[in-house]
Kinemage of the C-alpha trace (Angstrom):
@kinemage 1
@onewidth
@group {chain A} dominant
@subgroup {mainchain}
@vectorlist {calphas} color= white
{ca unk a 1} P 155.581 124.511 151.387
{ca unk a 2} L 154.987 122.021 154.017
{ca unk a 3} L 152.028 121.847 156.464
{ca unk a 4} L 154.656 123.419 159.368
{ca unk a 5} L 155.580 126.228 157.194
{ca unk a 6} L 154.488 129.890 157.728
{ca unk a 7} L 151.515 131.291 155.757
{ca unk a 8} L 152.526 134.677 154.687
{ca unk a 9} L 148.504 135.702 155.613
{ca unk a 10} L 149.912 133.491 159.041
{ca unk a 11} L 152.595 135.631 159.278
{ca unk a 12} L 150.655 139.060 158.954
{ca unk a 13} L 148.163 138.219 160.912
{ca unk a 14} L 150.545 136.480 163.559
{ca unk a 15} L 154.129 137.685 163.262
{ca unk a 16} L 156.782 135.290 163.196
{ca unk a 17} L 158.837 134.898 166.219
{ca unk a 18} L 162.159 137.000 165.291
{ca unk a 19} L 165.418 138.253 167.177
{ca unk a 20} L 167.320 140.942 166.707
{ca unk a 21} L 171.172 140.876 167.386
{ca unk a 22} L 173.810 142.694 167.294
{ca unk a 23} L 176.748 140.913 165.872
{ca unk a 24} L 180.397 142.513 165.541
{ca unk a 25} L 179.826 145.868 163.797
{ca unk a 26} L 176.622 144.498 162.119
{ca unk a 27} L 172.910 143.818 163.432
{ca unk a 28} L 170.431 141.678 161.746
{ca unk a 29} L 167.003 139.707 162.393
{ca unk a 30} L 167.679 136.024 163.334
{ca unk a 31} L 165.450 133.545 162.558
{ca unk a 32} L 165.111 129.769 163.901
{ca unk a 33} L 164.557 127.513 159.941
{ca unk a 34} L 161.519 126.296 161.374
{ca unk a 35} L 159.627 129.492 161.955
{ca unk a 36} L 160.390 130.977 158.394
{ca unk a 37} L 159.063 129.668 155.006
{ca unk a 38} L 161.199 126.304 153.555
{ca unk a 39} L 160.080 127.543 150.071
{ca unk a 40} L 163.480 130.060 149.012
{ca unk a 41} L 161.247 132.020 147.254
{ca unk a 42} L 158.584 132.480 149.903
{ca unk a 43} L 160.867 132.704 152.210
{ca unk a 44} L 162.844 135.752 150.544
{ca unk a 45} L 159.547 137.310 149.567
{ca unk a 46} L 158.492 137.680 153.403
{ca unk a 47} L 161.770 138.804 154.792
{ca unk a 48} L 161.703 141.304 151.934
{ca unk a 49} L 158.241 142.602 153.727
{ca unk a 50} L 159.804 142.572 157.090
{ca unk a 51} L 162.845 144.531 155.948
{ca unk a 52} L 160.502 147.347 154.337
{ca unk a 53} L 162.721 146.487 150.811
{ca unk a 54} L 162.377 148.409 148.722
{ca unk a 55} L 162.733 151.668 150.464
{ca unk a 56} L 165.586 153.685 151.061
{ca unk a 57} L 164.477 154.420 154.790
{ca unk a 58} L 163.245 151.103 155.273
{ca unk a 59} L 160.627 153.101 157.323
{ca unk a 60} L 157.737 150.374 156.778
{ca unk a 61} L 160.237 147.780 158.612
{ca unk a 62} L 162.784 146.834 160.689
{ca unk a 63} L 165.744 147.136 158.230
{ca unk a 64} L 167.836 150.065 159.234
{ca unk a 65} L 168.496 151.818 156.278
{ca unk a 66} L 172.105 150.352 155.038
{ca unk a 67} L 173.297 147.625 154.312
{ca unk a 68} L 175.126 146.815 157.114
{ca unk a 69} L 171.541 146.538 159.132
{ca unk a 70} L 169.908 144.907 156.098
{ca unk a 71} L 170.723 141.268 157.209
{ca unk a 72} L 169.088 138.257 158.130
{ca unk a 73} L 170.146 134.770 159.895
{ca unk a 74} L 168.781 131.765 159.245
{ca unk a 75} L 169.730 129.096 161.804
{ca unk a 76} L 168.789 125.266 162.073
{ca unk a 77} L 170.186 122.534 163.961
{ca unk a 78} L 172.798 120.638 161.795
{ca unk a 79} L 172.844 116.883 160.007
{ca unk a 80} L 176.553 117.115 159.582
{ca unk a 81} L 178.720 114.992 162.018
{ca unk a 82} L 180.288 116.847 164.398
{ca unk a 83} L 178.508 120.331 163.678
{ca unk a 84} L 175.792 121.702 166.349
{ca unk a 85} L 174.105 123.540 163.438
{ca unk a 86} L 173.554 125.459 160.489
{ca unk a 87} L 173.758 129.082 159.410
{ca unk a 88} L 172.591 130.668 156.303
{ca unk a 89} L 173.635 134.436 155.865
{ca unk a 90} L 170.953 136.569 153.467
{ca unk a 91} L 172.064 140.079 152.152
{ca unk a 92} L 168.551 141.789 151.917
{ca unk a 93} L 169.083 144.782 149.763
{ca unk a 94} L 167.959 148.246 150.459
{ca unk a 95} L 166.411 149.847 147.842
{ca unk a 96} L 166.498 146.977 145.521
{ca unk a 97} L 164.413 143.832 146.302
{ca unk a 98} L 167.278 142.034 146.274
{ca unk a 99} L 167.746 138.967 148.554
{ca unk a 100} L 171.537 137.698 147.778
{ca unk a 101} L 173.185 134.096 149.647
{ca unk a 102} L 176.573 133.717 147.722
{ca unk a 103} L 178.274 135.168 150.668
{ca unk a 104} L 178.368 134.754 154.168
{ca unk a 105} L 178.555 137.263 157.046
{ca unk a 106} L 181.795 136.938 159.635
{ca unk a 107} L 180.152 139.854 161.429
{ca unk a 108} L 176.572 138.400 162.489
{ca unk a 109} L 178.471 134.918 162.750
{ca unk a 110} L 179.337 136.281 166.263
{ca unk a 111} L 176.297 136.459 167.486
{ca unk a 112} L 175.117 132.757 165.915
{ca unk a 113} L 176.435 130.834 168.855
{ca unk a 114} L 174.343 133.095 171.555
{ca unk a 115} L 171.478 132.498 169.078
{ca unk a 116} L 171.343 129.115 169.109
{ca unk a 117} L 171.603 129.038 173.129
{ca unk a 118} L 168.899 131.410 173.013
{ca unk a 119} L 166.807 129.260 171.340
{ca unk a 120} L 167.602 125.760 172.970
{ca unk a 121} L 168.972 124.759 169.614
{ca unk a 122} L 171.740 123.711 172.102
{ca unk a 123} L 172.627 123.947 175.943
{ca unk a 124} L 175.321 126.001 177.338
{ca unk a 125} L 178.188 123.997 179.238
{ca unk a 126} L 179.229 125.826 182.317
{ca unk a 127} L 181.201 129.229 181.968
{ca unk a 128} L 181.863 128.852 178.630
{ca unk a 129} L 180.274 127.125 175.628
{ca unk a 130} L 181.310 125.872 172.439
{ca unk a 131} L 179.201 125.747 169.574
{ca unk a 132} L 180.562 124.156 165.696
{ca unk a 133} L 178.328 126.427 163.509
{ca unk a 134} L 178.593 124.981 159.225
{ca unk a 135} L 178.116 128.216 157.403
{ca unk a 136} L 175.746 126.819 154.853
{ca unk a 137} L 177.142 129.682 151.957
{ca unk a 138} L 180.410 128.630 151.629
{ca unk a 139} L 180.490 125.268 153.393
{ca unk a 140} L 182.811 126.669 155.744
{ca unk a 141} L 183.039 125.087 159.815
{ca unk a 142} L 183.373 127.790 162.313
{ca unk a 143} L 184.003 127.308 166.164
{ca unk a 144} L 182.600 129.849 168.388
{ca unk a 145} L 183.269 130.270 172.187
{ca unk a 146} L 181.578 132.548 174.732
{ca unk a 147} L 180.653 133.072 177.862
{ca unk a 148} L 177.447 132.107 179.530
{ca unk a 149} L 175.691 132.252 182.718
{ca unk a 150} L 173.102 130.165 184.593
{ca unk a 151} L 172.696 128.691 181.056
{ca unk a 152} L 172.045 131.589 179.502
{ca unk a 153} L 174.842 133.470 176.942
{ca unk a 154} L 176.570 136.345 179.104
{ca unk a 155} L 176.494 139.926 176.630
{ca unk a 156} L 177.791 142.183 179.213
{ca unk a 157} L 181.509 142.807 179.769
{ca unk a 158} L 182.766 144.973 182.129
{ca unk a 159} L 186.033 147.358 181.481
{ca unk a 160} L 188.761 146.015 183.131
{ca unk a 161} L 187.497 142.602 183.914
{ca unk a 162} L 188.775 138.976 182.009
{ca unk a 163} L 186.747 138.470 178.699
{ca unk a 164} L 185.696 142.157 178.600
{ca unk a 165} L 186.538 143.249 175.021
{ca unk a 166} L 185.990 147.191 173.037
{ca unk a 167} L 186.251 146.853 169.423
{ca unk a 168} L 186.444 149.404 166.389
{ca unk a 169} L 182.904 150.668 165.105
{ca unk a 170} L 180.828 149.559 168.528
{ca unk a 171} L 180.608 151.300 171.881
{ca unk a 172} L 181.104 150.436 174.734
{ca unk a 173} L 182.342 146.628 176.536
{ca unk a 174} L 181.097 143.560 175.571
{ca unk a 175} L 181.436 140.336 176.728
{ca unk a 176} L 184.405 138.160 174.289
{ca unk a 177} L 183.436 135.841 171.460
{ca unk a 178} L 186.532 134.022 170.268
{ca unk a 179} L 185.272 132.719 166.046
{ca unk a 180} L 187.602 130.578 164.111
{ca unk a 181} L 186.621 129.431 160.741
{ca unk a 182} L 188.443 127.414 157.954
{ca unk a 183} L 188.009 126.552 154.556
{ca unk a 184} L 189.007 122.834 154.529
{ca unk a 185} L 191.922 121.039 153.045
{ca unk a 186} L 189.608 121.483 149.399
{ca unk a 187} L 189.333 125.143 149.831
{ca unk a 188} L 192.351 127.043 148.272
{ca unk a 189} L 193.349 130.602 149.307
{ca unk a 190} L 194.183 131.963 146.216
{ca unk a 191} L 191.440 131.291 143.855
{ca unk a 192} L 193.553 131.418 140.310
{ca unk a 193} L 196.486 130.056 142.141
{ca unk a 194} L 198.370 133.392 141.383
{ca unk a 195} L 198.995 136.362 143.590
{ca unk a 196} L 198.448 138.858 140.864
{ca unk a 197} L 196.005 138.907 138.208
{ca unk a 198} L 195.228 141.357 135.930
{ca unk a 199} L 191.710 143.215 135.877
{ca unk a 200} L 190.421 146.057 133.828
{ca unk a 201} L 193.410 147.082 133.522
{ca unk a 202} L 194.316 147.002 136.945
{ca unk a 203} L 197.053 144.593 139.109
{ca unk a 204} L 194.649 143.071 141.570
{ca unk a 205} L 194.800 139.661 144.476
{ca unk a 206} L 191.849 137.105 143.970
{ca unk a 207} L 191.939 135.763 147.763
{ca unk a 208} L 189.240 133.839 149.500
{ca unk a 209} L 189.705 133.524 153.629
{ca unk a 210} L 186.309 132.862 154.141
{ca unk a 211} L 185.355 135.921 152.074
{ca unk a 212} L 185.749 136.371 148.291
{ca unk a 213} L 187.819 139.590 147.995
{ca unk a 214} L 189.753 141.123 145.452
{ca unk a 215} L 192.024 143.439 146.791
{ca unk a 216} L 193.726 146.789 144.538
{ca unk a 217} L 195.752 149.491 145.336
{ca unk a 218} L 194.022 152.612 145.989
{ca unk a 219} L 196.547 155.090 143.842
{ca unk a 220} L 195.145 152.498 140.892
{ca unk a 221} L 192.072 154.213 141.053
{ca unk a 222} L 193.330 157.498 141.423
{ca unk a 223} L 192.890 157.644 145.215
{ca unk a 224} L 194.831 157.734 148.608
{ca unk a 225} L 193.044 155.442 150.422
{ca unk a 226} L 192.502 157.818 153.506
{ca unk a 227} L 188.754 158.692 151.493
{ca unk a 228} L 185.622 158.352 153.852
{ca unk a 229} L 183.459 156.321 152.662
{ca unk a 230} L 180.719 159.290 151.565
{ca unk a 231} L 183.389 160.590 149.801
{ca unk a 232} L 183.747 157.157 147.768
{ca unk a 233} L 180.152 156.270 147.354
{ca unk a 234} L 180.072 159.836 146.265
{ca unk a 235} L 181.919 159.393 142.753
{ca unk a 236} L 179.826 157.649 140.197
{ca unk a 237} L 183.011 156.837 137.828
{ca unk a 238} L 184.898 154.860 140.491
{ca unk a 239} L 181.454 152.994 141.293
{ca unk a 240} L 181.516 152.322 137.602
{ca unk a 241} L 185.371 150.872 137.948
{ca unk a 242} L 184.904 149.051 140.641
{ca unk a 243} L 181.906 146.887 139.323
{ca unk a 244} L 183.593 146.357 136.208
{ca unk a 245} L 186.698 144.618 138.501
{ca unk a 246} L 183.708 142.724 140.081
{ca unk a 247} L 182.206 141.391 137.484
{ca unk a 248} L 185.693 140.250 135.656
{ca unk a 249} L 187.033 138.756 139.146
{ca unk a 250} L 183.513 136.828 139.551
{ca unk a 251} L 183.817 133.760 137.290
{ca unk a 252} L 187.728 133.647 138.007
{ca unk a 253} L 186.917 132.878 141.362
{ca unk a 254} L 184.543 130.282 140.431
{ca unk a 255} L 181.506 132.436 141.554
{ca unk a 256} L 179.821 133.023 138.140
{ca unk a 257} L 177.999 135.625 136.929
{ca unk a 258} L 178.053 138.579 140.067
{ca unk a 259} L 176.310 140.958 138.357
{ca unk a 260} L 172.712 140.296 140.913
{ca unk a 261} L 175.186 139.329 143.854
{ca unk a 262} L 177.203 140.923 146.860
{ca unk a 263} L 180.372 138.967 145.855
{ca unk a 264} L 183.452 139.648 145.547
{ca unk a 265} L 184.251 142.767 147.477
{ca unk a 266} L 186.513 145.046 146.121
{ca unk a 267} L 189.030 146.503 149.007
{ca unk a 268} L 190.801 149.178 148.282
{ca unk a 269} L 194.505 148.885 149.969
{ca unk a 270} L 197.215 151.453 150.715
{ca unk a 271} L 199.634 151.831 153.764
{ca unk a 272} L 198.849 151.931 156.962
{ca unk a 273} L 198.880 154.973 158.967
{ca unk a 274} L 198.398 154.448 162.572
{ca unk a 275} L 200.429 151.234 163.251
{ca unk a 276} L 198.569 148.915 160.539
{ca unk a 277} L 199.547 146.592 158.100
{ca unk a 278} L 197.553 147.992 155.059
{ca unk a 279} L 194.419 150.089 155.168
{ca unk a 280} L 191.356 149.277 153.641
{ca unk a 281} L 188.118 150.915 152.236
{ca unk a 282} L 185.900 148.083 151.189
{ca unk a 283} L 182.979 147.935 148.617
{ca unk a 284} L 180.089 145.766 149.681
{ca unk a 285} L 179.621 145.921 146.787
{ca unk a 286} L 178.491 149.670 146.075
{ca unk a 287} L 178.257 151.289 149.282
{ca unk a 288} L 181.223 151.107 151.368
{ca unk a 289} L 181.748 150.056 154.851
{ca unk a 290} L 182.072 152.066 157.577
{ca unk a 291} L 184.570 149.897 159.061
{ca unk a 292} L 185.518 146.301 157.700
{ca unk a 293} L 183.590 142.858 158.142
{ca unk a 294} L 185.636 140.043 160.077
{ca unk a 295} L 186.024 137.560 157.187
{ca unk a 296} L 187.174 140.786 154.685
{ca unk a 297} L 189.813 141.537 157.548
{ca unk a 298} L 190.767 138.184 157.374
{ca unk a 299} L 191.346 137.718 153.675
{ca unk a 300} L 193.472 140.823 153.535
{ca unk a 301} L 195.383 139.780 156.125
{ca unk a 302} L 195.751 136.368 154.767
{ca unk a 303} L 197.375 138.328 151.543
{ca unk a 304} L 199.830 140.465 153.994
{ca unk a 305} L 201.398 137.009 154.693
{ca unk a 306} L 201.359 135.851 151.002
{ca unk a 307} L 204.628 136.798 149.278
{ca unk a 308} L 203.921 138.594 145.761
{ca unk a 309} L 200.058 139.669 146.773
{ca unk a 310} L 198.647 143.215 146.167
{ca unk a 311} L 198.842 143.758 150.047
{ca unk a 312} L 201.813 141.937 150.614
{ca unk a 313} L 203.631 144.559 148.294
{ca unk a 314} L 201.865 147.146 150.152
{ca unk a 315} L 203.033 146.553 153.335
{ca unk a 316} L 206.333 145.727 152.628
{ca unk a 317} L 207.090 148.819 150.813
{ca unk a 318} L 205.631 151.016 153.686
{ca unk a 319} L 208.067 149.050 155.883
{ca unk a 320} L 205.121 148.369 157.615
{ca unk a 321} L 206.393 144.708 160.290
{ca unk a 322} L 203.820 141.830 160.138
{ca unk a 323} L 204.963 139.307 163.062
{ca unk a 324} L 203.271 136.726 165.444
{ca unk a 325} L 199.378 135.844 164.682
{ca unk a 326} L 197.728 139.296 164.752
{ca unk a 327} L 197.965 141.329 161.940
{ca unk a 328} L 196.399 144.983 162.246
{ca unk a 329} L 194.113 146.114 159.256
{ca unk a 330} L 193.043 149.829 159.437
{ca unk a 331} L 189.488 150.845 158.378
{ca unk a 332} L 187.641 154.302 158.013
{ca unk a 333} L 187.070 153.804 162.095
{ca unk a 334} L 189.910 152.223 163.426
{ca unk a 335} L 191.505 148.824 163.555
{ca unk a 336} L 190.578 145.203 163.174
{ca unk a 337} L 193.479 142.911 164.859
{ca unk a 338} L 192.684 139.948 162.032
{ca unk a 339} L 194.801 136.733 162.727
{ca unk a 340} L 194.572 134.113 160.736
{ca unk a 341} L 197.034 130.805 160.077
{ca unk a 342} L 198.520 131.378 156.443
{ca unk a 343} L 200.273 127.741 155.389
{ca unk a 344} L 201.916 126.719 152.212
{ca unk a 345} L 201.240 122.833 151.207
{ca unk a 346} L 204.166 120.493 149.898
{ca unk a 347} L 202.223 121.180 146.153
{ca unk a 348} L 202.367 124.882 146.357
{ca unk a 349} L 199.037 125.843 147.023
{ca unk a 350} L 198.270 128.648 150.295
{ca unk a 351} L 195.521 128.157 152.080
{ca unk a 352} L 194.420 129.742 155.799
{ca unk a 353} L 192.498 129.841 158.674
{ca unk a 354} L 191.190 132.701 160.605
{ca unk a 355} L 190.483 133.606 164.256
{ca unk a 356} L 188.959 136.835 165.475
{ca unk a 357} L 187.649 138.384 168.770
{ca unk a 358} L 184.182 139.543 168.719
{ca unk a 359} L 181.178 140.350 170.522
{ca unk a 360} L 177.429 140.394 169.918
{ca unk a 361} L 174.284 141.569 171.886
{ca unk a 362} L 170.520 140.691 171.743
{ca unk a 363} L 168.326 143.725 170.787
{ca unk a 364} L 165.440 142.605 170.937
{ca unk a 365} L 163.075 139.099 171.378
{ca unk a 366} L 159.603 138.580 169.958
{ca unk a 367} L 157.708 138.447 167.014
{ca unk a 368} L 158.332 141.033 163.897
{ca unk a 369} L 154.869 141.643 161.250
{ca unk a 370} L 155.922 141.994 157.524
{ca unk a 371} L 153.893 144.473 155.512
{ca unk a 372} L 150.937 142.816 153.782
{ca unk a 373} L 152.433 143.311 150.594
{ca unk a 374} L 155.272 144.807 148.535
């Protein structure tokens, strides 16, 4: 480590300074680069004491029991031309000490932006403030836009007023973040370059809008698809399926060995029900989520739009009508309105953008103590 970096006998005795955010339907602990270890290995070992990994309650830190809570950003100001800074996502397990950074996280990208302002990694610029963010896991460039006030970000959103936004899985108003992220001209959608592959035995979409997914019919597996997810997580043999699609799908999408990472998801798809294109129930990778993260949303919807896919099929034989930018994606508690830009290139290959509305909150500001050892 260098001389500026945290001692973890620093950061027991001290804390390290540490916010905690809510972003989309996800909350994590935020970190500025400089106040955490440079050292990866370090640096996972400590958040892995602030997390209170491994423990199933988490109950000797701040990590709220699921995975959805287990999360951590990382955020520095950027080198890259034209990007204000840097974001690295870390998937903290729950009761494995597992730290995993082959994905990224659409959800807490929401609340990067704010972050950033926060912290005087950048100023705010009047009413509303733009922030480039470079997700550092996939290399993908993400605009953000929000609201801020007196040069501070602006959480609060009142019903009924402009900018004031509900969405699926979080109470209340919030204030609107407007996120758009793309891949690059480098990046194609489909990983294989086919809309169908076939897995365990299974017909299955490889599709990568920001987030590695591979996407299967639900009456595959022997289910409708209208399943909560304790009813999923529940049954050890589909568990047992489901990882064995992972692991097949992770070195066709150039991703390696999966077996001690979070990626691909697995999203289950079958007809929509209350106005949606498809509906999901995604595996992240074992437990499933309680609703769906923004850049899953936005690969499935990506594959609505792309002729031949697993959801594509779905949809269209449902009758269900896919028109304009928005396409609705149903989850176990509600709907995500996922739009993304699907193109096709004079060579053949797809590729997409995505935009989503979002909002995020701060929790908390100050400085979190990791346990003195594991």
């Amino acid at each position: 480590m260098s001389p500026a970096d945290p001692t973890l006998a620093d950061a027991v005795r001290d804390g390290i300074r540490c916010m905690l955010m809510r972003g989309g339907t996800s909350k994590g602990a935020f970190f500025v680069a400089s106040d955490v270890p440079a050292d990866p290995a370090v640096r996972d070992d400590l958040l892995l004491r602030i997390m209170g990994t491994p423990d199933p309650r988490q109950i000797d830190g701040i990590g709220g029991a699921h995975p959805l809570t287990s999360k951590v950003a990382i955020v520095a100001p950027s080198t890259m031309d034209g990007v204000d800074v840097d974001y690295l996502f870390l998937q903290l397990g729950v009761e494995q000490a597992t730290v995993a950074d082959a994905q990224t996280c659409g959800n807490l990208l929401a609340a990067v932006g704010p972050f950033a302002v926060e912290r005087g990694l950048i100023a705010a610029t009047g009413q509303r403030t733009t922030v480039r963010i470079r997700l550092l896991n996939t290399g993908d460039i993400a605009t953000s836009q929000f609201a801020t006030v007196d040069g501070r970000p602006d959480y609060d959103g009142e019903p009924g007023t402009e900018g004031a936004v509900a969405i699926d899985g979080v109470p209340g108003w919030a204030s609107a973040i407007d996120l758009e992220v793309g891949g690059g001209p480098d990046k194609p959608l489909l990983p294989t370059g086919r809309t169908v592959d076939e897995l365990d035995g299974h017909r299955v979409t490889l599709i990568d809008n920001g987030m590695p997914v591979v996407l299967v019919h639900a009456d595959q597996l022997g289910f409708t698809g209208t399943e909560s997810p304790d009813e999923l997580e529940a049954d050890a043999d589909l568990a047992a399926r489901i990882e064995r699609i992972r692991l097949e799908a992770g070195p066709l999408m150039g991703l390696g060995d999966v077996a001690g990472q979070t990626v691909p998801k697995v999203i289950l798809v079958s007809p929509g029900r209350a106005g949606g294109a498809v509906s999901t129930r995604a595996f992240i990778p074992t437990r499933v989520h309680t609703s769906i993260g923004v850049l899953m949303a936005a690969s499935v919807a990506a594959a609505v739009r792309v002729p031949g896919t697993v959801a594509f099929d779905t949809a269209t034989d449902s009758g269900a009508a896919v028109s304009g930018e928005t396409t609705p994606i149903e989850h176990p508690s509600g709907t995500f309105p996922a739009r993304v830009h699907v193109t096709r290139d004079a060579g053949g290959t797809w590729r997409a953008t995505s935009l989503s509305l979002r909002t995020a909150r701060k929790l908390f500001d100050g400085v979190v103590f990791p346990r003195p050892r594991r």
